[in-house]
N, C-alpha and C positions, 0 to 999 in steps of 0.2 A: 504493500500500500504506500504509495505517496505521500509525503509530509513535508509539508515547508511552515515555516513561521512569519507573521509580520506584526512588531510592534512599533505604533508610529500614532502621531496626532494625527488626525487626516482634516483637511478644509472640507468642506463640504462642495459639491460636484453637483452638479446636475444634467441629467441625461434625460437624452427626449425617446423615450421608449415608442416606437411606432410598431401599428400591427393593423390586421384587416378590419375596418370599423362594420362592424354589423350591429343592425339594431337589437333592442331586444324587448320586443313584442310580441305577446299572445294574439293569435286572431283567427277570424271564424268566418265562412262562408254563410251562416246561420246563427238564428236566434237560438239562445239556450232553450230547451224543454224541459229536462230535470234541471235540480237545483246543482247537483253537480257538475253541470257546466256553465250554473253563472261564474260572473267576475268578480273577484272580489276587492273595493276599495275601503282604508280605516284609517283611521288616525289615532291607534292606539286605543281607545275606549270605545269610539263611534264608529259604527260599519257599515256594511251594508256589499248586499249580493244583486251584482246587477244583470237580468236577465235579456236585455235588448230586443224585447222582441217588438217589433214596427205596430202602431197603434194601440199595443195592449202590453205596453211596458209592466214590468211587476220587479220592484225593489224592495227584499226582504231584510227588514232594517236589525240594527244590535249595537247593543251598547254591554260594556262588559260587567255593570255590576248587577247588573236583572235576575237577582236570586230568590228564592221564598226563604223564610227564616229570618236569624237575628244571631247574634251572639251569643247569648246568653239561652237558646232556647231547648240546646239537649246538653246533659252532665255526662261524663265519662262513665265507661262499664264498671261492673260491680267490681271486677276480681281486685285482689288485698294480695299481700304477700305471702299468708299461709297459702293461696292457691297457685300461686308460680313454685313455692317448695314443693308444694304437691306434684306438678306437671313437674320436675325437676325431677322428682322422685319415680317418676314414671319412667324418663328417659334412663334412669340410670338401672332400672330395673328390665330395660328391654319393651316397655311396654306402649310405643310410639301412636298406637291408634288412639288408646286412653290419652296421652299427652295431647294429642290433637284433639279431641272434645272437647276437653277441658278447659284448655288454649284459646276453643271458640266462645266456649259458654259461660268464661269468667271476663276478658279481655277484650271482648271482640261486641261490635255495636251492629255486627250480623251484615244481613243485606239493608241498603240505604239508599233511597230514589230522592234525592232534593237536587235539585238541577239548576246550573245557569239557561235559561230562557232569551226567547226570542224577542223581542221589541217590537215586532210586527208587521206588516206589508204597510207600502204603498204601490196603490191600482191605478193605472193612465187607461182610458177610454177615449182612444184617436177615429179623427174616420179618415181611414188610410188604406185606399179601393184596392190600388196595386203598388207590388214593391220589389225594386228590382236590382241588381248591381250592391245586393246589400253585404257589411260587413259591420264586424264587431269584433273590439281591441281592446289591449288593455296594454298600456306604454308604463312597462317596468323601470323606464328612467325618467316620466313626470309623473305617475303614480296617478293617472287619466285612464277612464273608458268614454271609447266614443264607439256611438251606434252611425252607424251612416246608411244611406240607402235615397234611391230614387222614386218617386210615388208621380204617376201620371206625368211622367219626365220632369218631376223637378226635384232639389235637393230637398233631404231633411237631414237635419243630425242633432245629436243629443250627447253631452259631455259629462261627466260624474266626476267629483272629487271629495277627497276625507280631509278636509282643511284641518292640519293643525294650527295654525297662526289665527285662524277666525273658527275655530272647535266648532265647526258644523258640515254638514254632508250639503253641496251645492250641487244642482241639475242645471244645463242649460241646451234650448230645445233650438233650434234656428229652423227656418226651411224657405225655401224661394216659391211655394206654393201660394200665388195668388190670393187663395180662400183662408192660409195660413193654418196655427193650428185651433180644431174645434171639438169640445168632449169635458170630461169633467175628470177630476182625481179626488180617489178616496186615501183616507188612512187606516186601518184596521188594525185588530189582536188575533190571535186563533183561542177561543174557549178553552180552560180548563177544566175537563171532564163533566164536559154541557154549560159550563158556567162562563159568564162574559165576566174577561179580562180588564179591560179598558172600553174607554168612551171616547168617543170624537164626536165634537161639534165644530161649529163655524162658528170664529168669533168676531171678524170683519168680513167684509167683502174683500181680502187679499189673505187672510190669514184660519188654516185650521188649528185645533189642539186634541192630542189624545194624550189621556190622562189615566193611571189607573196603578194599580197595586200588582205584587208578581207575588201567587198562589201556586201551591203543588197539592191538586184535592187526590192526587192520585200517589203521594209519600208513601213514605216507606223506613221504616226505626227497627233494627231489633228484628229484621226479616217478617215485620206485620205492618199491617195497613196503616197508616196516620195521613189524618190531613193538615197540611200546612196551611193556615189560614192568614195569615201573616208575611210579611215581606218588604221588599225594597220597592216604594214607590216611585214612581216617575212619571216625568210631563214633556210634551213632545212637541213641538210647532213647527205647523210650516209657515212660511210667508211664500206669494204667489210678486213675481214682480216684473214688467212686462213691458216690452218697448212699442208696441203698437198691438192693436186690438183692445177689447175687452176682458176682464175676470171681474168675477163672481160668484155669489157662494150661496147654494141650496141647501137645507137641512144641513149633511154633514158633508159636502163635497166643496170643492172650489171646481166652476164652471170657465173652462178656455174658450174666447169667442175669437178668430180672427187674428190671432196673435200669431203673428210672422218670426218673434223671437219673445222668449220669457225665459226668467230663473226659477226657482223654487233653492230657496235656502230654511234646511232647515235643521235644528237645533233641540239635543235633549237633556235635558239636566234629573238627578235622583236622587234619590233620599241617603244614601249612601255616603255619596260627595257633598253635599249641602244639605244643610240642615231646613235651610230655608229655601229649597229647591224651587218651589215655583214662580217666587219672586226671582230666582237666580236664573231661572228658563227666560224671563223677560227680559232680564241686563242685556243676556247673549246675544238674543235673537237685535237688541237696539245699537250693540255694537255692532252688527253686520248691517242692519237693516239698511241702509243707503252706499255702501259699497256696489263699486261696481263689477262685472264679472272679469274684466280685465286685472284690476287693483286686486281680489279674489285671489287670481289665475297666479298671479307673478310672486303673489306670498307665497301660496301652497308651492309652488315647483320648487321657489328659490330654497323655502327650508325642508323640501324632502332630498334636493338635489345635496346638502348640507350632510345628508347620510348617505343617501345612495352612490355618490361622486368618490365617496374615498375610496374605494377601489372598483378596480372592470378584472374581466378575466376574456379571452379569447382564444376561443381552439379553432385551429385553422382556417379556412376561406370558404366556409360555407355561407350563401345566402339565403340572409336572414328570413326572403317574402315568397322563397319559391313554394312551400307548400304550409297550407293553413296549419296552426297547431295538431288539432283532431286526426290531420292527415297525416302528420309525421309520429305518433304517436304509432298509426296504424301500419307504417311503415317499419317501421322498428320493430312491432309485432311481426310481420313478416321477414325478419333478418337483415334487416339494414341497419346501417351505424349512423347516427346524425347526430353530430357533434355541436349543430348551433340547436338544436332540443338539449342536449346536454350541457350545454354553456346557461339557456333559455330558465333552465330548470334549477339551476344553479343559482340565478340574479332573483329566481323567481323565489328562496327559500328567505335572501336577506331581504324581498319589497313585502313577503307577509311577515318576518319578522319586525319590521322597521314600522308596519300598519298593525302590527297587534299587539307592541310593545312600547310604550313611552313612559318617561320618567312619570310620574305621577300617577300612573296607569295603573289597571290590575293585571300582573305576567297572562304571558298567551298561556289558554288553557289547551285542553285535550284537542280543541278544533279551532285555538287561536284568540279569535274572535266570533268567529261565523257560524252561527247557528241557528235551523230554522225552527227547532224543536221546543215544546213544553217539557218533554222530558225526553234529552238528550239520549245518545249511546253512553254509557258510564257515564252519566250525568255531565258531561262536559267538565269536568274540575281536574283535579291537580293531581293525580296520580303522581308520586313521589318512587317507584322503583325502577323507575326510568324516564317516563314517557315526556314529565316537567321538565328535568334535566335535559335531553335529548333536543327538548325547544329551546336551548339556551346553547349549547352544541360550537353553532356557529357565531355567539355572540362578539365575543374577544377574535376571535381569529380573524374574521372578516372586518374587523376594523371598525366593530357597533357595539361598542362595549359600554357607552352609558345607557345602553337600552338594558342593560343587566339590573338596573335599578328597581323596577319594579319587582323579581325573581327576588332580590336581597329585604325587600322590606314587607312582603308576602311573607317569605321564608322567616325573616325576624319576630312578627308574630306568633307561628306557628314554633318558632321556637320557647318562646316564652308561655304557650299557653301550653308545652312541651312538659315546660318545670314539673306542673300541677298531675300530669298524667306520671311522669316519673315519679314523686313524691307518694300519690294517692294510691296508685295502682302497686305500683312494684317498690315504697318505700325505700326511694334511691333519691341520688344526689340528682342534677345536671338538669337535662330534659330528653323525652322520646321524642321523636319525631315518626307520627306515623306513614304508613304506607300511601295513604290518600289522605284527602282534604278537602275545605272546599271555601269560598270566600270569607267562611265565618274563623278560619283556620284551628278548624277542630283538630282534638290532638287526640281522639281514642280511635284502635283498631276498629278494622270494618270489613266483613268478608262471612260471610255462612261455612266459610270451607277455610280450612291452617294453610292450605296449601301457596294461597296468593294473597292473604290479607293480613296475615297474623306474622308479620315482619317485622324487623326491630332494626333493621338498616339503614332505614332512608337518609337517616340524619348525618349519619357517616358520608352518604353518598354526595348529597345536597352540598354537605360540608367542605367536601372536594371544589366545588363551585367558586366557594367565599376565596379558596386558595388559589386556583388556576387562573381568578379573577387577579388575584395579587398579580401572581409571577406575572401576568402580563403586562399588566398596566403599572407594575412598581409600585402604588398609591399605598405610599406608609400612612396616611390618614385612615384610608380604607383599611388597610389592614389591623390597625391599629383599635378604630371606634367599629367596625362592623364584622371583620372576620376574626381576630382574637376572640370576643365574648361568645359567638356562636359554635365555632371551636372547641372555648373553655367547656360551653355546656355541654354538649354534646361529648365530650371526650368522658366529662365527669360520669353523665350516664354509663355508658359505655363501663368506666373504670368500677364501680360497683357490679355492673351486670355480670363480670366474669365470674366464671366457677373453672373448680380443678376438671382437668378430664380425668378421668379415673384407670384408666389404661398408661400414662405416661405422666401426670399429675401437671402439663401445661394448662396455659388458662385456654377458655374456650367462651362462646355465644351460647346459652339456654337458656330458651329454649330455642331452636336452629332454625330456620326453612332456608330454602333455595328457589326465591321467586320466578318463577310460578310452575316449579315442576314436582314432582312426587319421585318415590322410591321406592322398589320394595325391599321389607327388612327380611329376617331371619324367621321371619311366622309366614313368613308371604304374602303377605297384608299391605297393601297398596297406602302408603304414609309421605307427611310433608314432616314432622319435625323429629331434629336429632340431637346429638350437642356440637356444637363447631365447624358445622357446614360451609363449604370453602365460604363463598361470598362476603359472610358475614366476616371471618375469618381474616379477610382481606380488606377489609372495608375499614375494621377496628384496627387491623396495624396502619392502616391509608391515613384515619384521622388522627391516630394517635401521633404519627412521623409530622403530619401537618400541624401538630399543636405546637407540639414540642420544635420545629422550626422557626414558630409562629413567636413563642414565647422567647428564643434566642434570641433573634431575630427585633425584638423591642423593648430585649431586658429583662423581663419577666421571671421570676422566682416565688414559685406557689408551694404550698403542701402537696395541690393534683400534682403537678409539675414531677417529682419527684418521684409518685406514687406510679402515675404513669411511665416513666424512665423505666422502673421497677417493673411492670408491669409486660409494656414491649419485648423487655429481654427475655419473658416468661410464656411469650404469646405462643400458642400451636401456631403450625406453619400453615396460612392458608393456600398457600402455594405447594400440593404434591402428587407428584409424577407417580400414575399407576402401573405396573406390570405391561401394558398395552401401551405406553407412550402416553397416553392422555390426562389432563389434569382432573383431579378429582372434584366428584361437585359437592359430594359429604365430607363426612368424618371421614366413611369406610367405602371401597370400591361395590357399594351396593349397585345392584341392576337398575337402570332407568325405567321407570311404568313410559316413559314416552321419549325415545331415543331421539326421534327429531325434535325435538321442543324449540320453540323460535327463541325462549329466553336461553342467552348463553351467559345467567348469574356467575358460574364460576372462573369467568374469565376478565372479570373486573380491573382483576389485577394486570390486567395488558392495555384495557381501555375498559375507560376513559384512565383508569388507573396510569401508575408508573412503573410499577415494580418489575416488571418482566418486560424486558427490551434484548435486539439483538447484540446489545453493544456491553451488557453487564452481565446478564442473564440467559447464555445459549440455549443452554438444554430447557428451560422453562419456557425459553420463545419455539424452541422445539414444538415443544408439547402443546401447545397452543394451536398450531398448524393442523395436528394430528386430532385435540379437540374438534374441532371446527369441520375437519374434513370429514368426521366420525357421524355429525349433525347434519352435515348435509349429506350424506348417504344416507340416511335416514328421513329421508323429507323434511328438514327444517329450511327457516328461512320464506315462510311461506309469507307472512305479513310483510305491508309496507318498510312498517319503522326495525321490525327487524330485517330486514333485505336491507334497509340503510347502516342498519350498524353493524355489517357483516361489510360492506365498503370500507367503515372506518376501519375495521380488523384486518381486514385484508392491506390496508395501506400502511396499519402499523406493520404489518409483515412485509412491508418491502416488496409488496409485490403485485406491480401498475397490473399485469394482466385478469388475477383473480378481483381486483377491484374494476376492473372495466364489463368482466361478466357480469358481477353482481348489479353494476350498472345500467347493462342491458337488462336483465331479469326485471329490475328495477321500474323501469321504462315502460315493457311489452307487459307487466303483469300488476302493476299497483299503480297505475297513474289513471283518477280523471279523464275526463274532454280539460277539463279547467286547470290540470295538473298538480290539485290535489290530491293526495296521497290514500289510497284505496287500502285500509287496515283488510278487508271492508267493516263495518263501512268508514268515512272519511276519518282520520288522522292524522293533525298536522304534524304531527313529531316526525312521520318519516320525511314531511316536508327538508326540515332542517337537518334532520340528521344526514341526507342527503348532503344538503352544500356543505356543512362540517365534512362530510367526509372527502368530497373533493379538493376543500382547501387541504387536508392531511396527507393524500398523493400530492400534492405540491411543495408543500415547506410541511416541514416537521419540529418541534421544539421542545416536548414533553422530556427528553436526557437530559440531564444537569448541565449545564453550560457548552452544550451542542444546536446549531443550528441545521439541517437536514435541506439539502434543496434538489427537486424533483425527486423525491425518494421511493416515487410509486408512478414514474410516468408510464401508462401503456405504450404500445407502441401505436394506438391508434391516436394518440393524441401528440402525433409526430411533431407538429410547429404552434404554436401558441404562445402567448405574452400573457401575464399576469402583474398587475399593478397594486399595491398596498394592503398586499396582505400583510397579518400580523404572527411576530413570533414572541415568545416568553421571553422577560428581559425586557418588554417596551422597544422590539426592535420593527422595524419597517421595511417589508420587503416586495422590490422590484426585479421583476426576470423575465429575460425570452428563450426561446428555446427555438430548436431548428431540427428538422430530421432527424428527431431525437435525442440531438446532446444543445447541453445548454452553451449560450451564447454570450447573453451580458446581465451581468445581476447588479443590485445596487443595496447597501443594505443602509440603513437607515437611523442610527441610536438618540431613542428619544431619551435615554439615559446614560451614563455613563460606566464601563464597564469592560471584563474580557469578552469575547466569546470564540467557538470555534465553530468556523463552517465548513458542513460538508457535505461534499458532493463525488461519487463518482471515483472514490476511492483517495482524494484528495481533501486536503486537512486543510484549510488557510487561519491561524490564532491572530483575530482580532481585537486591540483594542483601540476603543473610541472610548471620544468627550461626547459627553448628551448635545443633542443637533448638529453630530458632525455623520460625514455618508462613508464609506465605501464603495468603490465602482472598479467592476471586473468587465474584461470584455476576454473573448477566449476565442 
C-alpha cells in the first residue's frame, strides 16, 4: 500500500468543479389517481399532497402536530421491580416463553392505535371540457409543483409551495382561457368512525375556515378499545385572492367566476404551538394577506435554495427529460440502469427531509409529514429501533444538519419523561427510552408480542445520534448542553440494568430481545427474550464508549463515570463469531424461527455503529459479509427501509457492486409512481436511508481520524462529481471522478485539525487550520 505524508498550512484554493448539469425533476405525463403518486410539498410542519388533476384538483393537506390525546393522558405499565427479578428468574432458569408473558403483561402498554392524522382535503370544481399536452412536476431545487396543460387550446397552470418564510401553503392558478377560471373550492375533514371532525364555513367573500378538534373514537390502550375524545385543536384558513374576475362565497365554498389568475394562501395554526391558536391563525394569514405571489415566490426559493444548494451530486450524462418519472421506474423494472433516477432519488431523500424537518418543527415521523389517514399504518409516530433514526441517516452527511434539531429536542423529552419509567418501572437510575413513541413522548413499552416491542435499546441507539451529530459538526456547545446529559442518562440506565451472565459471570442486557426477530431455544418453543442478545450487547458498549468520550472530552469526572469504566471492561462481547463464520444474534448460536428476517439487529455494531471496520477489525468485518449473505439466501431484505440499509452495509463493506444491486432491487421493487418508499405500505425511512446510503459509497468517515473517498464506487457509476458533502471532523468534501478513478478532490476544514485521506490504496496525513482547503488533482 502507498503512503506518503503532508504537513503544511494550506491557503485556501478554490476550484471550479464542473460536471453535466441535469435537472432534477419528478414528472408525469398524468394526473395522480392514488394518493401514492401525488407530490408532495412542506415546510417542515405544513404539507400537503398535491394531486394535479385538470378541473378536479384534490390537495390532501397536514400539519404535523394533529394528534388525539395530551400529555398527561395515559400512566406507565404496572410492572415494579419484583417482576423484572421474576422475568430474570425465568431467563436464568431456561424458561424464555414464561419471561416473554410476563415481559408483556407487566411492562408493556400492549397494542396502541393513537395516530398522527390528517388535516384534511381541499376540493377545486373547474369546468375544464378538454385537456391536452398535460404535465405534472415537482422541481427538487425550488421545492414547486406545477400542473400544466392545454384546455380548448389555451394554457392553464397551477403552482404549489410550503413557504417557510410566510409559514403557509400558496396555490397559484393562471390560464389564457378567455372565460378564465369558473367553479367553487371546498375544504373538508374525513369523519372519525361516523363522527364529523371539523367545520368549514365562509367567513368573507375571499376567505374560508375549518376549524375542529383531532379524535381517535376508534383507540386503542392495553390491546382494548378506548376512545380518545380529546386532542390537539386546530384552525385552518384560506384567503381567495384574485387579479381579474370574481370570488365569492356560498355556504361553505369560495365561488371562482372568470378569474384569469388567482392565489389561495393558506395558513394553519394549533393548539399544540399556540396556546392562543386562533387569534395566532389571524396574525399569519395578515402577514401574508397582501403579498404578492412574486414577493411569495422569491422568499420561499431563496431560503429552500439556503438548504438544498449546499451540495449536488451527479452520475454521468444522463438526460434528465427523456423519460417521465413512472417511466423510468418501469424501466429499471425491466433491467435497465438509470443513473439520473438514481441521482433523482437521491436529491429526492434530502427535499423530503429539508420539507419535513425544520428547527422548530416536530422530527419527520414514520411517513414524514404526509398522511392521509385517521389512523395511520403504525400510527405514523416514532418508532425508535430504527425507522426515527434511519430519517435522520442522511442528516449531517449531506450537509443538513441543523435540520437535526427537531430529532434532538423530541428525543430530549422523551428522555426525560424516560427518568420516570426507569425509576417506576425497573427502580433504576438514568432513563428508558422506549421502543416507540408518539408526540406526547410517552416512555412505556408497547407491543402485545416480547418479540418487537418489549426492547430496552433505543436509547442506546438514539444516543449514537446526539454523538455522530458531534463528530460532525464539532459543536462543543452541543455536545456539551445537549449530548453529555442524554448520554449521562441513558448510560446510567443502562449501568444499573446489567446482571452477571451466569455461564462466564460478564455483565449482560435482561431481559434481551433482538428487534424484531425470535429464536428457538432448547424446548423448541418459538421465543424473543434471553440474556445479552448481541444488539443490545452492542449498543451498551456503543453508549457506554460514547459517554465516556463525551465526558473526556469536556472534563467531566462523575461516580457513573467510573462505574461505567468499571463496567465496559466487564461487558460480554456483543460482537461473536459462530462456528459458520456468522455473527451471532443471541447469547447462544440458537436456530433462527425466521432466517430471512429484514431486521439485521445484530449487526449494529458495523452500522450505523463503529466497532467493526475493515481497517481495525478483519475477521468481524469478515463475519458480517457472511451475516448478510446468510439473510439474503434466505429471502431477506424484502422491505423498503431494509433494502436501504443493506446499501448502507454493503458500502460499509467496501463494496460499490453489492451496493448498486441493492440499488436496483431498491428501484424495481419499493418505489412509488411518486418515489416514495413502498415498506408496503408507504415508508419514509427507506426514503432516507437510501440517500444516507449513497453519500457512504462516496466518502466515508465513521474510522477515527480516517477520511475514505469513493470507497464503494460501482463500476456503473463510472464518471460523476459530487459537491459538499460532509465528513466527521467538520470537514467538507468536493470530488470528481472519471472512468472510475478519481480525479480532483478538495477537502475542506471547517475546523482545525489532522486527518488522513484515503483512497485507493493511498494515504495522504492532512493537517489544516479551520477554513483553510486542500486540493488534489490526479
Amino acid at each position: 500500500m502507498k503512503k506518503y505524508f503532508l504537513s503544511a498550512l494550506l491557503t485556501l484554493i478554490l476550484y471550479n468543479f464542473t460536471s453535466a448539469q441535469t435537472s432534477s425533476v419528478l414528472w408525469y405525463n398524468q394526473p395522480a389517481v392514488e394518493w401514492e403518486e401525488g407530490l408532495p410539498v412542506g415546510n417542515g410542519r405544513l404539507g400537503a399532497m398535491v394531486m394535479g388533476t385538470p378541473g378536479q384538483e384534490h390537495l390532501q393537506l397536514n400539519e404535523d402536530s394533529l394528534w388525539p390525546g395530551g400529555y398527561d393522558d395515559w400512566g406507565l405499565a404496572d410492572g415494579k421491580r419484583a417482576d423484572l427479578d421474576q422475568i430474570r428468574g425465568y431467563l436464568l432458569a431456561g424458561e424464555n416463553k414464561k419471561a416473554d408473558s410476563l415481559l408483556v403483561l407487566k411492562f408493556s402498554r400492549k397494542g396502541v392505535i393513537r395516530s398522527h392524522q390528517t388535516m384534511g382535503d381541499l376540493w377545486f370544481d373547474f369546468e375544464f371540457n378538454e385537456v391536452e399536452n398535460y404535465r405534472r412536476s415537482l422541481n427538487l431545487e425550488t421545492a414547486t409543483v406545477l400542473t400544466q396543460f392545454i384546455s380548448e387550446g389555451f394554457e392553464v397552470s397551477q403552482e404549489v409551495i410550503a413557504s417557510v418564510p410566510d409559514d403557509a401553503l400558496i396555490i397559484r392558478f393562471k390560464t389564457t382561457h378567455p372565460k378564465g377560471f369558473n367553479g367553487k373550492i371546498t375544504m373538508s375533514r374525513p369523519e372519525d368512525n361516523g363522527f364529523a371532525t371539523a367545520e368549514t364555513t365562509a367567513l368573507n367573500d375571499r376567505q374560508l375556515e375549518m376549524s375542529g378538534m383531532i379524535t381517535q373514537r376508534g383507540g386503542q390502550l392495553d390491546s382494548k378499545p378506548i376512545k380518545i375524545l380529546n386532542g390537539v385543536k386546530f384552525r385552518t384558513l384560506i384567503f381567495a385572492q384574485n387579479q381579474t374576475g370574481d370570488i365569492s362565497t356560498s355556504d361553505s365554498s369560495l365561488i371562482i367566476s372568470g378569474a384569469k389568475e388567482f392565489m389561495l394562501k393558506l395558513v394553519s395554526e394549533t393548539s399544540f404551538y399556540h396556546e392562543d391558536f386562533e387569534s395566532e391563525t389571524d396574525r399569519q394569514l395578515e402577514r401574508i394577506q397582501l403579498k404578492s405571489w412574486g414577493e411569495i415566490l422569491h422568499a420561499h426559493e431563496k431560503e429552500y435554495a439556503s438548504w438544498f444548494d449546499r451540495m449536488s451530486l451527479h452520475l454521468g450524462a444522463d438526460k434528465s427529460d427523456d423519460f417521465a418519472t413512472d417511466q423510468r421506474i418501469e424501466r429499471v423494472k425491466n433491467g435497465k440502469v438509470d443513473l439520473h433516477l438514481e441521482k433523482l432519488l437521491f436529491d429526492y431523500g434530502r427535499y423530503l427531509l429539508i420539507s419535513s424537518s425544520r428547527p422548530g418543527t416536530n422530527p419527520a415521523n414514520l411517513q414524514g409529514l404526509w398522511n392521509e389517514h385517521i389512523a395511520a399504518p403504525w400510527n405514523a409516530d416514532y418508532h425508535v429501533n430504527i425507522n426515527l433514526q434511519m430519517n435522520y441517516w442522511p442528516a449531517d452527511v449531506t450537509n443538513l444538519s441543523e435540520l437535526n434539531q427537531p430529532l434532538f429536542d423530541f428525543i430530549d423529552g422523551v428522555i426525560e419523561n424516560g427518568k420516570n419509567a426507569a425509576r417506576e418501572n425497573f427502580d433504576m437510575a438514568g432513563s428508558m427510552v422506549p421502543h416507540t413513541t408518539d408526540l406526547w413522548q410517552v416512555a412505556f413499552l408497547r407491543a402485545a408480542t416480547a418479540y418487537w416491542g418489549s426492547w430496552i435499546g433505543a436509547g442506546g441507539w438514539i444516543g449514537r445520534h446526539y454523538w455522530d451529530h458531534y463528530l460532525f459538526t464539532q459543536d462543543q456547545k452541543f455536545l456539551e448542553e445537549r449530548a453529555y446529559p442524554a448520554l449521562s442518562a441513558i448510560s446510567a440506565f443502562y449501568s444499573d440494568w446489567l446482571v452477571e451472565y451466569p455461564k462466564d459471570g460478564k455483565l449482560v442486557s435482561s431481559p434481551s430481545t433482538s428487534p424484531e426477530n425470535q429464536f428457538i431455544n432448547d424446548q423448541g418453543e418459538t421465543v424473543a427474550s434471553t440474556m445479552g442478545a448481541a444488539m443490545d450487547q452492542q449498543i451498551i458498549a456503543d453508549v457506554f464508549n460514547n459517554y465516556l468520550k463525551t465526558s473526556e472530552i469536556l472534563g467531566k469526572e462523575t461516580p457513573l463515570l467510573e462505574k461505567v469504566k468499571s463496567q465496559l471492561a466487564n461487558l460480554r462481547p456483543g460482537v461473536q463469531i459462530a462456528d459458520d463464520g456468522r455473527i451471532l444474534e443471541w447469547d447462544q448460536p440458537y436456530e433462527e424461527n425466521e432466517k430471512g428476517h429484514r431486521h439485521m439487529s445484530h449487526l449494529y455494531a458495523f452500522h450505523p455503529g463503529d466497532a467493526i471496520t475493515s481497517s481495525a477489525t478483519p475477521e468481524a468485518f469478515a463475519a458480517v459479509r457472511k451475516s448478510l449473505e446468510f439473510r439474503l439466501a434466505n429471502g431477506g431484505a424484502g422491505t423498503g427501509w431494509s433494502r436501504a440499509w443493506l446499501i448502507n452495509f454493503s458500502a460499509r463493506l467496501l463494496d460499490g457492486e453489492m451496493a448498486h444491486e441493492h440499488i436496483q432491487k431498491l428501484l424495481s421493487q419499493s418505489l412509488y409512481p411518486n418515489l416514495f418508499d413502498g415498506h408496503p405500505p408507504f415508508q419514509i425511512d427507506g426514503n432516507f436511508g437510501y440517500t444516507a446510503g449513497v453519500a457512504d459509497m462516496l466518502v466515508q468517515s465513521h474510522e477515527t481520524g480516517m477520511i475514505r473517498l469513493l470507497p464503494a464506487l460501482p463500476k456503473a457509476w463510472a464518471n460523476g462529481s459530487v459537491k459538499g458533502l460532509k465528513a466527521r471532523g467538520n470537514y467538507t468534501i468536493d470530488m470528481t471522478w472519471q472512468d472510475g478513478e478519481l480525479k480532483t478532490y478538495r477537502i475542506h476544514a471547517g475546523k482545525s485539525g489532522r486527518i488522513l485521506v484515503y483512497y485507493d490504496g493511498s494515504e495522504l496525513d492532512l493537517d489544516l487550520e479551520r477554513g483553510q482547503s486542500f486540493e488534489v488533482e490526479l
